[in-house]
C-alpha positions as CSV (number, residue, x, y, z in Angstrom):
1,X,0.0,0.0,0.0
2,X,1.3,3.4,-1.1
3,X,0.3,6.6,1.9
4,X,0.8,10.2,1.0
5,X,2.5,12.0,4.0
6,X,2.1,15.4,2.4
7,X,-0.9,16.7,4.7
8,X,0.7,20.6,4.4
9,X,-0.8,20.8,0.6
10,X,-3.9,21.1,0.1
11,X,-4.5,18.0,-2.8
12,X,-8.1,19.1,-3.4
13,X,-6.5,22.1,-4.9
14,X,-4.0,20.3,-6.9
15,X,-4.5,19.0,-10.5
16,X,-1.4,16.6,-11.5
17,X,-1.0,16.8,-15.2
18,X,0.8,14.4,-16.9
19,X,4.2,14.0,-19.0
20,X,5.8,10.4,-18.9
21,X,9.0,11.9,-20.7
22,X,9.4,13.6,-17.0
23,X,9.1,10.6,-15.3
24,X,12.0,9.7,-13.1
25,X,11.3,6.2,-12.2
26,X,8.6,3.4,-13.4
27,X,5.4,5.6,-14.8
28,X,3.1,3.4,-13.4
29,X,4.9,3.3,-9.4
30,X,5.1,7.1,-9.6
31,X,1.3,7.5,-10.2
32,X,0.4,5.5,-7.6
33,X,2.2,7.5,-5.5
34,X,0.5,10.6,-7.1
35,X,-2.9,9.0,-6.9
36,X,-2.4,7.7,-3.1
37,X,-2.3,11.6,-2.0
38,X,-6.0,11.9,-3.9
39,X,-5.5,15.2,-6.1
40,X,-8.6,17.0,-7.5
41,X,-7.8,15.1,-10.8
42,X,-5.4,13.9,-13.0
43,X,-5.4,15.2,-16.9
44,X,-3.8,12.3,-19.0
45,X,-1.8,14.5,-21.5
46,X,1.2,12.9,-23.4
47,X,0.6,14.9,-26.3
48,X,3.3,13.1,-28.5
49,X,1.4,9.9,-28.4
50,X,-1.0,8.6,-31.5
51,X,-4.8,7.6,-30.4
52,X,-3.2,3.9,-30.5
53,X,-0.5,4.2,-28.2
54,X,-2.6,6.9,-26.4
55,X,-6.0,4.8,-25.6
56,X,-3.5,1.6,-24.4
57,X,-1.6,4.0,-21.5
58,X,-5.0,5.8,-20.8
59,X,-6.3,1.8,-20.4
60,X,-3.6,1.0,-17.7
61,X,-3.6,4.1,-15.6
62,X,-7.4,4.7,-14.8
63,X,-7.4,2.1,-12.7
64,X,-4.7,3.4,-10.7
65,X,-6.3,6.5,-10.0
66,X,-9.9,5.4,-9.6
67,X,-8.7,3.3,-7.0
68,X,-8.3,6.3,-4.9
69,X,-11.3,8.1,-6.6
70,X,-9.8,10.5,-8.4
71,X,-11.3,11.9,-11.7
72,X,-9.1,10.9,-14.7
73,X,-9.5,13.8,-17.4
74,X,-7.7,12.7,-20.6
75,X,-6.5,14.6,-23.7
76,X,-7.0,15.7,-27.4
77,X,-9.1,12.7,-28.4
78,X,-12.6,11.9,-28.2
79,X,-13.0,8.6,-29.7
80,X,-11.1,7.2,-26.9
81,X,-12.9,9.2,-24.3
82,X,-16.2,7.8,-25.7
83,X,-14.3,4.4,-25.4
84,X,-12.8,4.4,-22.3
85,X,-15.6,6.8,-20.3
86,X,-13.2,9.0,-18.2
87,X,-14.4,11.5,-16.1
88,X,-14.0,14.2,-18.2
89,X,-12.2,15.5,-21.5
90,X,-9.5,18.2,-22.1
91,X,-9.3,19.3,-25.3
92,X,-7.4,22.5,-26.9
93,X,-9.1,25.1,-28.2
94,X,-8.2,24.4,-31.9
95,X,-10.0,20.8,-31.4
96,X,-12.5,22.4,-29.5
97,X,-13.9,24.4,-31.9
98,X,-14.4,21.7,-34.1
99,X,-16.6,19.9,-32.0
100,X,-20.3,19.8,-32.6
101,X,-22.6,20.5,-29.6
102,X,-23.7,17.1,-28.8
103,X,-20.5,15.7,-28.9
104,X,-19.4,18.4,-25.7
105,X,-22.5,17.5,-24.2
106,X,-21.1,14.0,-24.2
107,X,-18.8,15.2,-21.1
108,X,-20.1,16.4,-17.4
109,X,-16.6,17.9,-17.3
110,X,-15.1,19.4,-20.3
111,X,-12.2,21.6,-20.3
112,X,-9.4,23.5,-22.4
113,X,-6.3,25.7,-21.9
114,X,-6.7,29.7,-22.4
115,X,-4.0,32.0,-23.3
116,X,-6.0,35.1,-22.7
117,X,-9.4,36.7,-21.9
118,X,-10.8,36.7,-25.6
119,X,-9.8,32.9,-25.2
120,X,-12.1,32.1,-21.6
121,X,-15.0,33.9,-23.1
122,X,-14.9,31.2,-26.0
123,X,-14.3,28.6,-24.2
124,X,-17.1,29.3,-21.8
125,X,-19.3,30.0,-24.9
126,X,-18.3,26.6,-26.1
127,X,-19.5,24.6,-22.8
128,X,-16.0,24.4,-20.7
129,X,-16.9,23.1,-17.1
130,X,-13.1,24.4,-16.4
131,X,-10.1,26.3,-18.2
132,X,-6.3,25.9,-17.8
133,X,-4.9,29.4,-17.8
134,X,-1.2,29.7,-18.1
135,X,1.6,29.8,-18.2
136,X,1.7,31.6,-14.6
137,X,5.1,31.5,-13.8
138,X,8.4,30.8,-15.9
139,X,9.4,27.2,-16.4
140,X,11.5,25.1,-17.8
141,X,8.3,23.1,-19.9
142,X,8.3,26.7,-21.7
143,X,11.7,28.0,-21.8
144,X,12.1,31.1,-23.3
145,X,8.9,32.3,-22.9
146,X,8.3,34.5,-19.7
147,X,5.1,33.8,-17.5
148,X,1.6,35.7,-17.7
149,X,2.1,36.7,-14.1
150,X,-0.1,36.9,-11.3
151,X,-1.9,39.4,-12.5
152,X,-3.2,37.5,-15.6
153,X,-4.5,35.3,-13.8
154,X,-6.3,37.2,-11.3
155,X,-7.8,39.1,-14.5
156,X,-8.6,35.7,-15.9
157,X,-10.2,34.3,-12.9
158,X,-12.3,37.5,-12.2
159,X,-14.0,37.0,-16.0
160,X,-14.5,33.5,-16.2
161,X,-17.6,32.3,-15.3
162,X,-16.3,28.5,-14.8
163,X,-13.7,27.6,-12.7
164,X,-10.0,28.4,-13.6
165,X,-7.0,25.8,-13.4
166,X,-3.7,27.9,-12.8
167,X,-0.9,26.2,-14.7
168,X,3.0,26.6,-15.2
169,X,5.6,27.2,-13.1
170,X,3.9,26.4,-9.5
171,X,5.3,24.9,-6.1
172,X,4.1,23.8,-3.2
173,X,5.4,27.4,-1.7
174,X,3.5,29.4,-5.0
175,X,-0.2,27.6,-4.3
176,X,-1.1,30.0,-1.7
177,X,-0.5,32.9,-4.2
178,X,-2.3,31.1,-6.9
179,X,-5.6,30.7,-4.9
180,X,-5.7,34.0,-3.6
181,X,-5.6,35.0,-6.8
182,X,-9.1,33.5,-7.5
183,X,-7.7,29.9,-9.1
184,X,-9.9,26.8,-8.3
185,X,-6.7,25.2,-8.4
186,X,-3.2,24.9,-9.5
187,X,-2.3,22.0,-12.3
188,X,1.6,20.4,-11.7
189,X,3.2,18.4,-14.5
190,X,7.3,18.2,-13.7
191,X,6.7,18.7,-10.1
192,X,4.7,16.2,-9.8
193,X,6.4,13.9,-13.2
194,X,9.5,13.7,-10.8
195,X,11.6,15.0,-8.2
196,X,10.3,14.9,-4.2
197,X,9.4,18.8,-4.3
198,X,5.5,17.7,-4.0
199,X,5.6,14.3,-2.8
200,X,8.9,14.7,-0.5
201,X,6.8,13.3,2.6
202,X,5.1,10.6,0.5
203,X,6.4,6.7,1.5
204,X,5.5,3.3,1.3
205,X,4.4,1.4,4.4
């Protein structure tokens, strides 16, 4: 049995998105470990991958989490959402757009990522339960590319009408900052991918 020790975070508030090419160790040990602390939900991205390869990881690793009860969101395609029935779908707003209204009906919890305010109003229009807004901070996943900034998001959060997933750049130490500036909650990729700076008090028993 896995136990997350990390009781100082609050894991309702965190949204682990995922990017095996991060992965430190054995992708399927570290999201157990990720899914034993019970985040708000896991987004299945791996964005290299073809619908093939794609549906076959999604296959293994809902299991893992909805063994702790923790909503599995994947990414970019629909077929194998309809296939697999996740708990929700995250789709960019390119794809998005190219949906037809009873195919975003299909999902209780439907979600893309918005680069600015012109960007939430369409993805509201468009039926988003939730938007990823980013990125916050600067990070390595985006070199070269300076973050939004606080103030983005607290513009972003203020105008959406759904809630708003903070992404890019955010620690354990930056969450506070990030919900008081309105975020539902913050989504981690290579915090949570690898390294201990998330799950440092996590350990098997």
């Amino acid at each position: 049995m896995i136990i997350c020790m990390s009781e100082r975070i609050d894991w309702n508030r965190v949204v682990c998105v995922t990017n095996r090419h991060l992965c430190d160790g054995p992708l399927e040990e570290r999201m157990k470990r990720i899914a034993a602390c019970r985040p708000r939900a896991v987004i299945l991205r791996e964005k290299d991958m073809d619908e093939r390869e794609y549906e076959a990881l999604a296959a293994r690793m809902i299991p893992i989490f909805r063994s702790q009860e923790v909503p599995v969101i994947l990414h970019s395609f629909f077929s194998s959402a309809v296939r697999l029935c996740p708990d929700g779908l995250h789709l960019p707003l390119s794809l998005l757009r190219r949906t037809s209204p009873a195919q975003r009906r299909r999902f209780r919890v439907l979600g893309t990522s918005c680069h600015s305010l012109t960007d939430v109003q369409e993805a509201a229009a468009l039926g988003c339960s939730y938007i990823l807004a980013g990125h916050i901070y600067d990070t390595a996943c985006k070199q070269g590319l300076p973050g939004r900034g606080i103030d983005f998001l607290a513009q972003v959060c203020a105008a959406s009408p759904v809630p708003v997933y903070a992404i890019g750049g955010i620690t354990p130490q930056r969450l506070p900052e990030v919900l008081r500036a309105g975020a539902a909650a913050a989504c981690v990729m290579s915090g949570l991918m690898s390294g201990e700076l998330w799950l440092e008090k996590a350990e098997k028993s």
